[in-house]
BALOBA-1460 file (C-alpha; in Angstrom, 3 decimals):
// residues 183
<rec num="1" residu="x" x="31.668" y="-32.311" z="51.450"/>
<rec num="2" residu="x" x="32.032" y="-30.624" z="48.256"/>
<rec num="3" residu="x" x="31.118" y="-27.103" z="47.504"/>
<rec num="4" residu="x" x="29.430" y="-25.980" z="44.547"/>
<rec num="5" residu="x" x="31.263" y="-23.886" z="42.147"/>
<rec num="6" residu="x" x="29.139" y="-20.865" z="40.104"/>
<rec num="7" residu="x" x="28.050" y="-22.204" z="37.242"/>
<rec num="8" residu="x" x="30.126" y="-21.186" z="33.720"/>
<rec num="9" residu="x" x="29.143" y="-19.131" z="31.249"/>
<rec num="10" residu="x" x="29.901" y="-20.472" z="28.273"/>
<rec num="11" residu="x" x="30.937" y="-17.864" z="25.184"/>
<rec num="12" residu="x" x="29.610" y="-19.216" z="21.827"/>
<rec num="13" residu="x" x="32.366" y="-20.142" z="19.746"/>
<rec num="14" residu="x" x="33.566" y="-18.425" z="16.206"/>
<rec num="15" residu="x" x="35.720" y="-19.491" z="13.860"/>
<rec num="16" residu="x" x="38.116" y="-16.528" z="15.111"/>
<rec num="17" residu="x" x="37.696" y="-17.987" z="18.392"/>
<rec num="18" residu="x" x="35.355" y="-17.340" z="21.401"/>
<rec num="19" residu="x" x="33.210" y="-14.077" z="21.090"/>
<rec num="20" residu="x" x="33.595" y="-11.377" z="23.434"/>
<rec num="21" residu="x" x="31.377" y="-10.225" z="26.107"/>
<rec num="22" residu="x" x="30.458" y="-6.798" z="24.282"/>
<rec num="23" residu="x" x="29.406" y="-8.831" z="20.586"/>
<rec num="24" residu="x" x="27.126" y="-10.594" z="23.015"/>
<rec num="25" residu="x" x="25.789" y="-7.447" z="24.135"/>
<rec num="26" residu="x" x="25.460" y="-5.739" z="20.911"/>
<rec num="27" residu="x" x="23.855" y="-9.243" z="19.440"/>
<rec num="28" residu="x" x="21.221" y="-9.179" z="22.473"/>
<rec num="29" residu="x" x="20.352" y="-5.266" z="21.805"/>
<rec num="30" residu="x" x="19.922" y="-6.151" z="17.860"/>
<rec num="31" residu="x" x="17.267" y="-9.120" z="18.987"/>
<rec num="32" residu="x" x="15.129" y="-6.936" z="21.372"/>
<rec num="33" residu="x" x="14.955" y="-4.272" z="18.519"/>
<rec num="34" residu="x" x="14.266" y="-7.090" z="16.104"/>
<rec num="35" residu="x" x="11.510" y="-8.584" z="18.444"/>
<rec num="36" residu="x" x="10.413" y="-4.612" z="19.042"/>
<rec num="37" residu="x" x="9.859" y="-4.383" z="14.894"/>
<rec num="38" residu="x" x="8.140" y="-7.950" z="15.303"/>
<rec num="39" residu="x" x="5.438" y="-6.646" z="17.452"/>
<rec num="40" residu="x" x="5.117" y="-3.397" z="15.210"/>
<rec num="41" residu="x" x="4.517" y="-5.601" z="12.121"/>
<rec num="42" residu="x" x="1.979" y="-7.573" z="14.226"/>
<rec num="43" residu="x" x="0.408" y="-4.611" z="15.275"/>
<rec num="44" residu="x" x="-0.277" y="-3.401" z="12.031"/>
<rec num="45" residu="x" x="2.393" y="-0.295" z="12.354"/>
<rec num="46" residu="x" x="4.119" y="-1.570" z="9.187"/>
<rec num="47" residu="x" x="6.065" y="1.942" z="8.174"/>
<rec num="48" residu="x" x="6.834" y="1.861" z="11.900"/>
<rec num="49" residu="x" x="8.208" y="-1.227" z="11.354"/>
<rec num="50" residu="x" x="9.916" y="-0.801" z="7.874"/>
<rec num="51" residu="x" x="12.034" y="2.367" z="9.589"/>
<rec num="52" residu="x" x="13.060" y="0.063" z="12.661"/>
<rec num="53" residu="x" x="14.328" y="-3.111" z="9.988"/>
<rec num="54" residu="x" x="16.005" y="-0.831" z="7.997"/>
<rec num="55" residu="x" x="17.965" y="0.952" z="10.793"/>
<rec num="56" residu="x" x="18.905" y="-2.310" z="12.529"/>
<rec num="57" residu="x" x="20.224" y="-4.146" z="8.957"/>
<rec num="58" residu="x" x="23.221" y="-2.559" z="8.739"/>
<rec num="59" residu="x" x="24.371" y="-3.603" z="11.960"/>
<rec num="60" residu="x" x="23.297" y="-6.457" z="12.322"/>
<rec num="61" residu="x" x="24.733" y="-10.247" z="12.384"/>
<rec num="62" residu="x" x="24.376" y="-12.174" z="9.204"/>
<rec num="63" residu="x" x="22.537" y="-14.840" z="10.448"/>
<rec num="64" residu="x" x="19.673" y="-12.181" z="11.225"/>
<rec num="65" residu="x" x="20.313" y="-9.813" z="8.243"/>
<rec num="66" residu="x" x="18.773" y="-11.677" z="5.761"/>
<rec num="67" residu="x" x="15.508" y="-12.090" z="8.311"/>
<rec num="68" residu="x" x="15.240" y="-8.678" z="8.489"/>
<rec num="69" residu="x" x="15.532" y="-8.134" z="4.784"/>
<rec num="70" residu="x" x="12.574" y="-10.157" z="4.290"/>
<rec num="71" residu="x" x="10.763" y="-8.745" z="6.900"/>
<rec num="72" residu="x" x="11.653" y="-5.236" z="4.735"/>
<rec num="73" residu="x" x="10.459" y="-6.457" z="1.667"/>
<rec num="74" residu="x" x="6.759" y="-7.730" z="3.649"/>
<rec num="75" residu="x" x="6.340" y="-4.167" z="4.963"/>
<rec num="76" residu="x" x="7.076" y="-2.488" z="1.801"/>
<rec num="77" residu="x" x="4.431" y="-4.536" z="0.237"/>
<rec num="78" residu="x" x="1.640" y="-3.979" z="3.050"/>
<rec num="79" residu="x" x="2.254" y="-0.242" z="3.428"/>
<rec num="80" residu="x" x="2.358" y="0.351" z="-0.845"/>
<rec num="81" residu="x" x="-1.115" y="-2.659" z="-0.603"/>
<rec num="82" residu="x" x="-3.147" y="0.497" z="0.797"/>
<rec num="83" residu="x" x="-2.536" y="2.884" z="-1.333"/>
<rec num="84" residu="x" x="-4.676" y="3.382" z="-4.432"/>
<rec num="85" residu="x" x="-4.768" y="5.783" z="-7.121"/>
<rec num="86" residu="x" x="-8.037" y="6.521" z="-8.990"/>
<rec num="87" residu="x" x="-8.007" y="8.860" z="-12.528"/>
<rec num="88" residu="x" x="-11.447" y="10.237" z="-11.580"/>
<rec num="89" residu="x" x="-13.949" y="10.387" z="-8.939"/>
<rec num="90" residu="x" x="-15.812" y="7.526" z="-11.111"/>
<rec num="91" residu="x" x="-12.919" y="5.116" z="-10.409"/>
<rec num="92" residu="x" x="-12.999" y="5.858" z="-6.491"/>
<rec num="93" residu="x" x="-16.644" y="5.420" z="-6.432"/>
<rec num="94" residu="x" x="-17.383" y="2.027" z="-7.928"/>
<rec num="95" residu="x" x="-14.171" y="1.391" z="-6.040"/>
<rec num="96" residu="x" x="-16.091" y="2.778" z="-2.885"/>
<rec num="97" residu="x" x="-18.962" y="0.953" z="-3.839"/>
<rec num="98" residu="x" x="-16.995" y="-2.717" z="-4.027"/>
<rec num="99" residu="x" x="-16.060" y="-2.169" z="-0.218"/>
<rec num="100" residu="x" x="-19.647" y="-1.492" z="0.443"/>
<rec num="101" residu="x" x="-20.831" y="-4.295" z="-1.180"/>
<rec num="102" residu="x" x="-17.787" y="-6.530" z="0.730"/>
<rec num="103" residu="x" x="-18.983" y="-5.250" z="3.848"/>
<rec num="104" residu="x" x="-16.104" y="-2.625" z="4.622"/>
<rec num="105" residu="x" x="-17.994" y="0.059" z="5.657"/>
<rec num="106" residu="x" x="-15.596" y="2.192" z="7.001"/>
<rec num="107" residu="x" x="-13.324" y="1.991" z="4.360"/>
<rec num="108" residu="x" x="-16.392" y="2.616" z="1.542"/>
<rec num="109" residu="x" x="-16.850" y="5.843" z="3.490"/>
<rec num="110" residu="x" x="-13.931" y="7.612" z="3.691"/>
<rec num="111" residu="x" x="-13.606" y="7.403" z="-0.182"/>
<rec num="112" residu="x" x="-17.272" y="8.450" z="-0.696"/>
<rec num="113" residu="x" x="-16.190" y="11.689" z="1.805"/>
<rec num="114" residu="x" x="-13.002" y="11.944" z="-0.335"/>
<rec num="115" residu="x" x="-15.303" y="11.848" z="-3.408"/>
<rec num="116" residu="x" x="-17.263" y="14.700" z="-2.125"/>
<rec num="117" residu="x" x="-14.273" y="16.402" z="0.025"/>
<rec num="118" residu="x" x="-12.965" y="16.819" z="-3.777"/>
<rec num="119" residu="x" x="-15.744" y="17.577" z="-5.358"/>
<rec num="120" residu="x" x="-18.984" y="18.903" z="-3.203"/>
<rec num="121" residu="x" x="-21.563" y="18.768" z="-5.952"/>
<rec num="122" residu="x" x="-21.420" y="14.725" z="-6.602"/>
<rec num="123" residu="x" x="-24.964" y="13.932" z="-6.242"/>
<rec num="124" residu="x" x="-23.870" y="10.116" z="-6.519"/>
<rec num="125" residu="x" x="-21.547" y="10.151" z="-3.212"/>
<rec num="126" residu="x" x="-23.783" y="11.685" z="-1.249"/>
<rec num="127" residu="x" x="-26.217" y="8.823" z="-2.730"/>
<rec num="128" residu="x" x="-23.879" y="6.221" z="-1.914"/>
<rec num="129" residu="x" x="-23.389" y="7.519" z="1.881"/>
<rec num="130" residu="x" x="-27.210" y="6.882" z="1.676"/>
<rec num="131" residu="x" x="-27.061" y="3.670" z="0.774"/>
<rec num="132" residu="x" x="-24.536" y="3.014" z="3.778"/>
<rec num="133" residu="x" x="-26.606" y="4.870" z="6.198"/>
<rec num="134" residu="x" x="-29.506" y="2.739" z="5.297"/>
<rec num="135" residu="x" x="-27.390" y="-0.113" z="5.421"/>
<rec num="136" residu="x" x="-25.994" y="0.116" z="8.653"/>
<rec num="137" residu="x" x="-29.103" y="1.277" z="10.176"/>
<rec num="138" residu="x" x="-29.028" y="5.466" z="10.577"/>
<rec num="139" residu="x" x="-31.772" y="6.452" z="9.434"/>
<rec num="140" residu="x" x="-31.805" y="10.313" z="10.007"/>
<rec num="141" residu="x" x="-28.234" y="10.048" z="8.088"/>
<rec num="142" residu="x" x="-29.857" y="8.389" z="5.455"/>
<rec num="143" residu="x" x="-32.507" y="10.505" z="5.324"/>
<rec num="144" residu="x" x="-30.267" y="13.559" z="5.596"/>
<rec num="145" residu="x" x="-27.545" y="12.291" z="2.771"/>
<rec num="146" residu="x" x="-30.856" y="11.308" z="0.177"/>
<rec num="147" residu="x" x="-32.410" y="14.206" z="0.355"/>
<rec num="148" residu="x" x="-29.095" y="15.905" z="-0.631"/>
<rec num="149" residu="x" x="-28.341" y="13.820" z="-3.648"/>
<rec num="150" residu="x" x="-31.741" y="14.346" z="-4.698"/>
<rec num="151" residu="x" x="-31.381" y="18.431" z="-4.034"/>
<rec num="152" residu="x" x="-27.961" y="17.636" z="-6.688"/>
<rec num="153" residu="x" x="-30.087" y="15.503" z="-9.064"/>
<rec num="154" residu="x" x="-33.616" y="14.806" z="-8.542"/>
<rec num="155" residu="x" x="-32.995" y="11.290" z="-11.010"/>
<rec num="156" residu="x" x="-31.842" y="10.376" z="-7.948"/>
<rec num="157" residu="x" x="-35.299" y="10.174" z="-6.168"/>
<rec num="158" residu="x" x="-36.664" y="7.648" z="-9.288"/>
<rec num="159" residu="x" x="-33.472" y="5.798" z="-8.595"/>
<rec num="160" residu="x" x="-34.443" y="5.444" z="-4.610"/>
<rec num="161" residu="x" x="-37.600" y="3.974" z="-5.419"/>
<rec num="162" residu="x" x="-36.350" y="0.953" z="-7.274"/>
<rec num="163" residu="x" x="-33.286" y="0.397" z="-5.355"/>
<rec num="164" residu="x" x="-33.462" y="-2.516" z="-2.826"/>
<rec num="165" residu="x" x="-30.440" y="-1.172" z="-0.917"/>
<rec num="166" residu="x" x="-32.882" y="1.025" z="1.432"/>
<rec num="167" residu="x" x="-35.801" y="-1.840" z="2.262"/>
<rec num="168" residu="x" x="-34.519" y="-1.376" z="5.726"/>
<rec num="169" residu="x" x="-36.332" y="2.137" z="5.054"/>
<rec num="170" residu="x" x="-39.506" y="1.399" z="3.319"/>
<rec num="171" residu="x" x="-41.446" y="1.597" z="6.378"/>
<rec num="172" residu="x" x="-40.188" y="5.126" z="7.605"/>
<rec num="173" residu="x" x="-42.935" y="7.729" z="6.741"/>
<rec num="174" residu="x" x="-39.944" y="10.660" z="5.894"/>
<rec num="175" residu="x" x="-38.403" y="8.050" z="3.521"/>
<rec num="176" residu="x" x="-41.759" y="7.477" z="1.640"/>
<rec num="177" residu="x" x="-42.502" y="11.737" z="1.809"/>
<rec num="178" residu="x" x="-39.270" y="11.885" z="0.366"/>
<rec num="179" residu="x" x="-39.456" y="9.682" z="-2.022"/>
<rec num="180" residu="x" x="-42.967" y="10.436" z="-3.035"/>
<rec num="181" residu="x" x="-43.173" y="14.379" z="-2.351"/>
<rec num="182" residu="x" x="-46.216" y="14.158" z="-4.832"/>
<rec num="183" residu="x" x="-48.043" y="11.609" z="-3.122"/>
């Protein structure tokens, strides 16, 4: 009866001859930190990921390095997509006011808040949180931010009236005391 031997391991073979047992072990540490910037980039953590790529290039075997450059140039372009640069509060309003109307809500209020984190007196960011609030269903927010833009610029009542963006409030009694303070 025969006995088994242990299996082999078999060395993957270079041109120079068969690789050693530590460029195996560096090669396997380069792919789990190449699989660990993966998952960043997949997550979403793409400066995360940028910082891991570009540590683990210069190390790293050829037939990976130009992966990872790639992979460099795809996070440079999602983390520089984000950022936007507006000349005036104008610019980051209607810019505000396209994500609103594309349904990114979150996003159209942070740069109304940075509108009126800059400047505390514009009536029409204050308006446009309004028109969110109403939107998404908060009423005493809506309430609260109208009646500030119209304290800033009482056009802005005349505007509320016509503007189809707070239906979802016609039928609140503050909304039509606010609106109609004559009435």
């Amino acid at each position: 009866m025969k006995t088994a031997s242990p299996p082999t391991v078999k060395r993957p073979r270079t041109i120079a001859g068969v690789t050693s047992a530590s460029a195996d072990g560096a090669r396997a540490h380069t792919v789990a930190l190449y699989e660990a910037a993966l998952r960043l980039m997949q997550d979403g953590k793409y400066e995360k990921a940028h910082t891991a790529f570009n540590q683990m290039l210069a190390s790293s075997p050829a037939d990976l390095a130009e992966r990872i450059r790639m992979y460099i140039n795809a996070c440079t372009q999602q983390v520089s997509k984000g950022k936007t640069s507006f000349q005036s509060c104008e610019e980051r309003y209607d810019y505000a006011i396209s994500l609103l109307n594309e349904g990114n809500y979150e996003d159209a209020r942070a740069e109304l808040k940075k509108i009126i984190a800059d400047n505390g007196q514009a009536d029409y960011a204050f308006y446009g949180l309004a028109v969110l609030a109403s939107m998404t269903g908060d009423a005493h927010n809506c309430l609260e931010l109208l009646t500030e833009a119209i304290r800033l610029n009482a056009r802005n009542r005349i505007q509320a009236r016509a503007d189809s963006d707070f239906q979802d409030m016609a039928d609140d009694p503050r909304f039509t005391e606010l609106l109609y303070p004559e009435a």
